[in-house]
C-alpha angles and dihedrals in degrees: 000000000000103000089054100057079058100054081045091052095048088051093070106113089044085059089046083059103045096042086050090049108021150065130219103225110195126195082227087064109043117099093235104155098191116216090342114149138166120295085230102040112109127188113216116230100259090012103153114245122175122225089251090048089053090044104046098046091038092054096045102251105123125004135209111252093171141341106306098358131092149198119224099221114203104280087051095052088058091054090049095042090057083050102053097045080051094055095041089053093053085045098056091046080067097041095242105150121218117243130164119222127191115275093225106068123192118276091213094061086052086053094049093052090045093236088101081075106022093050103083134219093301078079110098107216122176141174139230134217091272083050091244114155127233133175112224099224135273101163125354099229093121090036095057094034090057093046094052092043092062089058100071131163085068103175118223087245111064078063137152095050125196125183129175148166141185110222150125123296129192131216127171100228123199094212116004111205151162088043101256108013093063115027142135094246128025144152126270136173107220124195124184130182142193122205135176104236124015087247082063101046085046084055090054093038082062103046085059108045079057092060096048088055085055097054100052084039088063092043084057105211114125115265136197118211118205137183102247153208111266094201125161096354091064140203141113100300141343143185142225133213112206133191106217110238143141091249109049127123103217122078110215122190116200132178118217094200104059104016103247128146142171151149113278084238096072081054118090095200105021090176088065091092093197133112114243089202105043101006091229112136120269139244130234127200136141135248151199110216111219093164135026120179124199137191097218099184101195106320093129103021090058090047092046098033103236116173145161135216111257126207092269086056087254125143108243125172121266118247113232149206131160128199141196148185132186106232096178087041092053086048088062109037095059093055086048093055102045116022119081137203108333100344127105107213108182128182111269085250101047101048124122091227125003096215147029127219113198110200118208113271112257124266094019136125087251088057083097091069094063096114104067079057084079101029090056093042085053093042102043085042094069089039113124103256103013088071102162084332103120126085122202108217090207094170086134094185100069122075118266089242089059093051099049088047092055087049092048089053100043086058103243106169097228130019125210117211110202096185143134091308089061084071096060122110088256098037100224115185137206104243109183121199092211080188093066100003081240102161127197141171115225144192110225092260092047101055087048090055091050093051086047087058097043095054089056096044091060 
């Protein structure tokens, strides 16, 4: 092992810096309660639960706190936090700015606009000492709209305006179900904009819908994206983004001839399977829908009175849209499309942890081979692409075979066997794709080449 020691000692400066920038995450130190639940948590015989509900909460990601409500556990918030710094990014490319707006919002606002009443009892009001209602909040279109409205004069040219924030939302569920993708509360990322002409506010409804294509193009999982229902939000038109899965609640018909697609509830008589527009049959699947998009015109800004100054100096209504996306129900239904059995499979940049050391198991002839456990964990750390992305399981206790099942499981992308062929003259180590099974055996510089080559590809 000489040589080795060599290679080690001639490293230093890499371990400086990634002593000075990162931080060594072990399997031995994450809070994972495996299949842990509630004491009082009881599952009712032929209670629904998704594939993404059974494998979050079994592999410790996320945890059920209450009905319809959960905890992220560490790894989950991982997985949110990428999200949201994907999101963000896609946000600033479009100029929206992040704000963060209470998350009570006045009853009397949800009065003025009439969805205090027209709601329904999915709406969570409450009250405070001086009896005085509030709406925990669904959705901030009253709250924005307010806040905007008390900055008149609003010149025309600090417009377009686009405002957005990531938060909780609340919703009183009959009957929450499927963990994450039907929940009391839940986190949303919420954008709202305020034009000066409705040819203005389409131009922006389409910039963003852009960006929201390109979001769910760099996560990578196939979309579908409807017109949709505009319900209770309101507006002219709207449309919807769907995951494609077995459980979902929305029937979508699309038609492969001419490119239309909707929600069955635009359509007045969704059994007749036949395109208006081409004739050509259509197509039913259904969806879970992660993102849903809507050209509001001046609903709330006329209730509010939300105005902005025009080039004459005269008060004119702002032009609306609002935006969401479900950042928790996109956590899950990723992991509801493409994960099996018992497996999480989760999107390359979604991933808790985008790779997987596996130590020697104590006590073994490999134990000699410990410290390339470090030196990769150093090295693949500063990696372009692997930045404070990799986790050492160093339960060394445990066989190497139970700990590569439990990564696999967990979903980590690629898994690092440091093990008996590390101590070979020329150190070769067990690299598993847990995306294709694909399993090779590399030299040091070739696993950092493949890596290398990984981290382009996605």
């Amino acid at each position: 092992m000489t040589r080795t020691f060599q290679f080690f000692a001639s490293n230093r400066k890499l371990s400086s810096i990634y002593r000075r920038y990162h931080h060594q995450y072990k399997v031995s130190q994450l809070f994972q309660p495996l299949n842990v639940k509630p004491k009082d948590a009881v599952v009712k015989k032929g209670e629904p639960m998704s594939l993404s509900q059974k494998l979050l909460m079994d592999y410790g990601i996320v945890s059920l706190r209450s009905n319809g409500m959960f905890a992220f556990l560490p790894l989950g918030q991982r997985v949110i936090s990428k999200l949201v710094a994907l999101i963000d990014e896609e946000m600033r490319s479009i100029s929206a700015q992040k704000l963060s707006l209470p998350l009570l919002t006045s009853g009397h606002l949800w009065k003025i606009t009439g969805r205090w009443d027209t709601t329904g009892q999915e709406l969570i009001k409450v009250q405070d000492r001086h009896n005085k209602d509030y709406v925990l909040s669904p959705t901030h279109e009253e709250s924005v709209t307010n806040l905007v409205s008390e900055v008149y004069p609003l010149s025309h040219r600090q417009l377009p305006l686009r405002l957005y924030q990531t938060t909780s939302k609340f919703r009183d569920e009959m009957k929450p179900r499927f963990g994450l993708l039907r929940c009391k509360e839940f986190l949303m990322k919420d954008l709202y904009t305020f034009d000066d002409s409705e040819e203005a506010a389409v131009v922006t409804y389409n910039e963003i819908c852009n960006a929201y294509d390109r979001v769910f193009q760099r996560i990578g999982v196939p979309y579908l994206k409807v017109a949709g229902d505009c319900g209770n939000i309101g507006g002219n038109f709207s449309h919807e983004y769907h995951y494609q899965a077995a459980i979902g609640e929305d029937t979508l018909l699309l038609c492969n001839a001419c490119g239309i697609s909707t929600n069955s509830q635009l359509v007045a008589n969704p059994d007749d399977v036949s395109c208006t527009k081409c004739g050509n049959q259509l197509t039913k699947v259904t969806g879970i829908e992660v993102g849903h998009t809507f050209l509001l015109g001046t609903k709330y800004s006329e209730s509010l009175d939300a105005h902005y100054q025009n080039e004459k100096g005269k008060p004119e209504l702002l032009q609306m849209g609002c935006y969401g996306l479900g950042v928790s129900r996109i956590m899950a239904a990723v992991v509801e499309v493409l994960s099996q059995d018992e497996y999480i499979t989760w999107p390359w940049i979604l991933a808790p942890f985008k790779v997987c050391l596996i130590t020697p198991k104590k006590g073994s002839k490999e134990e000699g081979a410990k410290p390339w456990v470090d030196h990769l964990a150093e090295y693949i750390s500063c990696m372009q692409g692997f930045q404070n992305d990799v986790i050492v399981d160093d339960r060394d206790k445990l066989t190497i075979g139970k700990r590569v099942t439990e990564a696999k499981k967990t979903g980590y992308p690629l898994i690092i066997v440091v093990g008996k062929r590390a101590c070979e003259t020329v150190p070769l180590f067990e690299v598993i794709d847990s995306r294709s099974n694909k399993v090779q055996v590399l030299s040091h510089k070739l696993l950092l080449n493949y890596l290398k080559e990984v981290s382009i590809e996605q």
